[in-house]
C-alpha positions in Angstrom: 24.2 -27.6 80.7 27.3 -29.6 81.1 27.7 -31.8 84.4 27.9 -29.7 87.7 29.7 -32.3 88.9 32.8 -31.8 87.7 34.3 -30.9 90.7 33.3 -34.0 92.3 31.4 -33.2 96.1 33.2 -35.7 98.6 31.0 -34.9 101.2 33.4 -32.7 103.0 33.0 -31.9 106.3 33.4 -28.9 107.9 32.1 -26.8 104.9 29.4 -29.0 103.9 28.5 -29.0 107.9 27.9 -25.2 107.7 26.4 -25.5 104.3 24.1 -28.2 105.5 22.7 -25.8 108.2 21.9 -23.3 106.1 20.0 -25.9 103.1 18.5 -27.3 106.3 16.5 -24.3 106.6 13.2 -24.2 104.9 13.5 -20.4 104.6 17.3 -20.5 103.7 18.2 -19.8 99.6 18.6 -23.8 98.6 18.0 -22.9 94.9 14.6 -23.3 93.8 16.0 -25.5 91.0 18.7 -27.4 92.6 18.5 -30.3 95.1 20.3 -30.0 98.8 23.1 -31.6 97.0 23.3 -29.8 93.8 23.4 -26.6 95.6 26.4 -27.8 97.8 28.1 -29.0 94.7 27.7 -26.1 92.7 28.7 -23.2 95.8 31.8 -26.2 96.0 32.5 -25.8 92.3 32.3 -21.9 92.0 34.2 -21.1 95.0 37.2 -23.5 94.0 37.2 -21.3 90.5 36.9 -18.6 92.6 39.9 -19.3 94.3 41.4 -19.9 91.1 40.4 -17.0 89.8 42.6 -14.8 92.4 45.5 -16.9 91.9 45.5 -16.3 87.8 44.8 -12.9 88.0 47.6 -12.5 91.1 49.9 -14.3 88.4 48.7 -11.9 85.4 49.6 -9.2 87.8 52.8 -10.5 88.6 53.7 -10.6 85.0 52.3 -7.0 84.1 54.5 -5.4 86.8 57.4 -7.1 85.0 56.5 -5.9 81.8 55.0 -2.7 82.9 56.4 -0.4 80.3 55.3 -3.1 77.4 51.7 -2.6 78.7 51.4 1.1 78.8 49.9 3.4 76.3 47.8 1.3 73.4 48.7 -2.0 74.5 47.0 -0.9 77.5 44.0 -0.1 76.0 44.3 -3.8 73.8 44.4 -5.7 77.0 41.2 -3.8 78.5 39.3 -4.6 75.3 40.3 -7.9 75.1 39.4 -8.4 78.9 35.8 -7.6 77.7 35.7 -9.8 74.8 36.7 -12.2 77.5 33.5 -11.5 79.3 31.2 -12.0 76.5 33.4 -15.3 76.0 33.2 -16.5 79.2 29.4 -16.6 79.1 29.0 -18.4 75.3 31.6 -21.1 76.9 30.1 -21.5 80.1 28.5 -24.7 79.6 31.6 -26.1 77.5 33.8 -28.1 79.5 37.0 -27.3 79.4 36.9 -24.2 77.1 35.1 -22.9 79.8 37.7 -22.6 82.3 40.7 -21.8 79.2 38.6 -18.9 78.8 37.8 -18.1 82.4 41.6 -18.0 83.6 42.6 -16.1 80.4 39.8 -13.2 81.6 41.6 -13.6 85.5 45.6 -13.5 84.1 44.7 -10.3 82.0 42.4 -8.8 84.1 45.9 -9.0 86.7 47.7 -7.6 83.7 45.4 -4.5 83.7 45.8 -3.9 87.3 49.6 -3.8 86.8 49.6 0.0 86.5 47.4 0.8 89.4 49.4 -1.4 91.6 52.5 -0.1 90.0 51.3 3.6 90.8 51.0 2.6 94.6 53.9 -0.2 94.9 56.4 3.1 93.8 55.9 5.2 96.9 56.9 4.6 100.2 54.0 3.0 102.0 52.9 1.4 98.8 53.1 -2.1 100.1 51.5 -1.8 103.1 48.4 0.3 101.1 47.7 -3.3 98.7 48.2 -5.3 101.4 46.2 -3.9 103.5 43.5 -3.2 100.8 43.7 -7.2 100.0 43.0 -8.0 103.6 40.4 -5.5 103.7 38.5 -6.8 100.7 39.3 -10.3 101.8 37.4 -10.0 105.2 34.5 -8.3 103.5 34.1 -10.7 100.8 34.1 -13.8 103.8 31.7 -11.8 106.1 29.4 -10.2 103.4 28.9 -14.1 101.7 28.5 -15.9 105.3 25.5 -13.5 105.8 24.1 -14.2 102.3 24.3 -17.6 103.4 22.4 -17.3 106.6 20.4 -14.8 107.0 16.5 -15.7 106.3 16.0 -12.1 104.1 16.2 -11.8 100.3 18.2 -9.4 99.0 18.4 -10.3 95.5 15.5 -8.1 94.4 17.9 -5.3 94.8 19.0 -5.5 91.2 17.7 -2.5 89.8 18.7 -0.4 92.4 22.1 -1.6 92.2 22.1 -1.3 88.2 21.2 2.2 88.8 23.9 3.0 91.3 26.4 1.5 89.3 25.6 3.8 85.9 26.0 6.9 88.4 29.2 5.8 89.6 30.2 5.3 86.1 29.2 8.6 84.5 30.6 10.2 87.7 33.4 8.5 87.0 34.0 9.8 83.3 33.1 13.0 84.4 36.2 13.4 87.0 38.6 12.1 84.0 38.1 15.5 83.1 37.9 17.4 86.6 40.4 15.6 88.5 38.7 16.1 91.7 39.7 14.5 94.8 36.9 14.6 96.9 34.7 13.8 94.2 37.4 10.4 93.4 37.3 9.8 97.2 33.1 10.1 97.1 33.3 7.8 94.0 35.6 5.2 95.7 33.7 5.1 99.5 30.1 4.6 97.0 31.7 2.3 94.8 32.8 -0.1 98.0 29.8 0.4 99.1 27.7 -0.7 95.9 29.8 -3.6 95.6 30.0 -5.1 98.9 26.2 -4.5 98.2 26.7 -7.2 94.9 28.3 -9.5 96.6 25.3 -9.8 99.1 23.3 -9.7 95.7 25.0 -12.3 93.5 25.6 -14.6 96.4 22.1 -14.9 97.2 21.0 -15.5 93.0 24.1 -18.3 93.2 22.5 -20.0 96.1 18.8 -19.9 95.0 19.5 -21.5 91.9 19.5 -18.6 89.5 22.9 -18.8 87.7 23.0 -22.1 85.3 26.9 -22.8 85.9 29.7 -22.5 88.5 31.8 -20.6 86.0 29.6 -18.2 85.0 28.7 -18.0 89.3 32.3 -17.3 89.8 32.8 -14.6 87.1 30.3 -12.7 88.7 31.9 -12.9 92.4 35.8 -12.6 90.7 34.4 -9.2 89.3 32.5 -7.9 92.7 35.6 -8.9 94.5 38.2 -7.2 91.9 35.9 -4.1 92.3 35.9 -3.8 95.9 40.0 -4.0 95.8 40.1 -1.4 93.7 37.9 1.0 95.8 39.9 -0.1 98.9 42.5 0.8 97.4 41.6 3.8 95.8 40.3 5.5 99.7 43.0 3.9 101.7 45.4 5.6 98.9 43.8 8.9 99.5 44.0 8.7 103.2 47.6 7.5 102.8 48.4 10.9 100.8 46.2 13.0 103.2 48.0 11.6 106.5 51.2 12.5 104.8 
């Protein structure tokens, strides 16, 4: 495992201050392999990739709206399949500095390049703006709120796994299902469960960061970069709906 100091921790002092309070705590999630330290370092380290992470794939969506009608069809399709090998890649690299973070950012800028259409689809209309704006914000506060509870409140949530893994297959097949139906309440039901099962992640994922059960930062902020991208899309997708149903 390569150092986790890479980021170096300088002792900060108004996050480490609220970190300190909760590592303080001898029923708070300090990471049962990690020193007080090591834990502050490495929540440091992930959520300044984290960060990061938003601004590549903000950039790879930039770019995709510019070259929207170069990414539709089969290229499409060559981007999403290459934004999985990126996955896989992310987690062989993780403890290979450097590579590591080539690969992660690659995975964020096309990951914004995928999104290009969806935003496209909503950035056309008239209130389009306002809709991703507003969905941003919306999955912005969540994401803050949702990871200062994991932070600070004394109950474990990170046994929740299975039940989450099973939640999530439903909302997949459900998903494939309506490619073929087209139904709008059943896209609207699939969008209001899917925010739900994600916020539910973040909770999740935070918690297994914190207690020590993810071995790097990078592979810590993959797994928050994809909760986070996956609640923006849900946001999206009901305060879309609402948007056409007020009109």
């Amino acid at each position: 495992m390569y150092n986790r100091n890479y980021i170096q921790n300088d002792s900060n002092n108004s996050s480490s201050n609220f970190a300190n309070d909760f590592a303080n705590d001898e029923q708070g999630f300090t990471g049962a392999s990690r020193s007080k330290n090591e834990t502050l370092t490495f929540l440091k380290a992930t959520y300044q990739l984290f960060a990061g992470s938003l601004m590549g794939a903000a950039a790879g969506a930039y770019v995709g709206l510019g070259v929207l009608p170069y990414i539709m069809g089969a290229m499409f399709w060559v981007l999403v399949i290459m934004e999985f090998g990126l996955i896989f890649a992310i987690r062989a690299t993780a403890k290979k500095p450097g590579i590591n973070l080539v690969v992660l950012f690659a995975f964020t800028f096309i990951s914004g390049m995928t999104l290009a259409p969806l935003l496209a689809s909503f950035l056309h209309t008239t209130a389009g703006a306002g809709i991703v704006a507003n969905a941003f914000i919306l999955t912005s506060v969540a994401f803050g709120g949702i990871s200062m509870f994991a932070l600070t409140t004394k109950k474990d949530y990170t046994g929740m796994t299975k039940m989450l893994f099973i939640t999530l297959i439903v909302v997949v097949v459900a998903s494939l299902i309506n490619i073929f139906t087209h139904s709008p309440m059943l896209h609207l039901v699939i969008s209001g469960v899917s925010a739900i099962l994600f916020s539910a992640f973040i909770l999740h994922d935070t918690q297994h960061i914190v207690k020590g059960n993810i071995e790097t930062p990078v592979e810590a902020c993959l797994m928050l970069y994809l909760d986070f991208l996956n609640l923006f899309v849900s946001l999206l997708h009901i305060l879309g709906v609402m948007n056409s149903s007020d009109d």
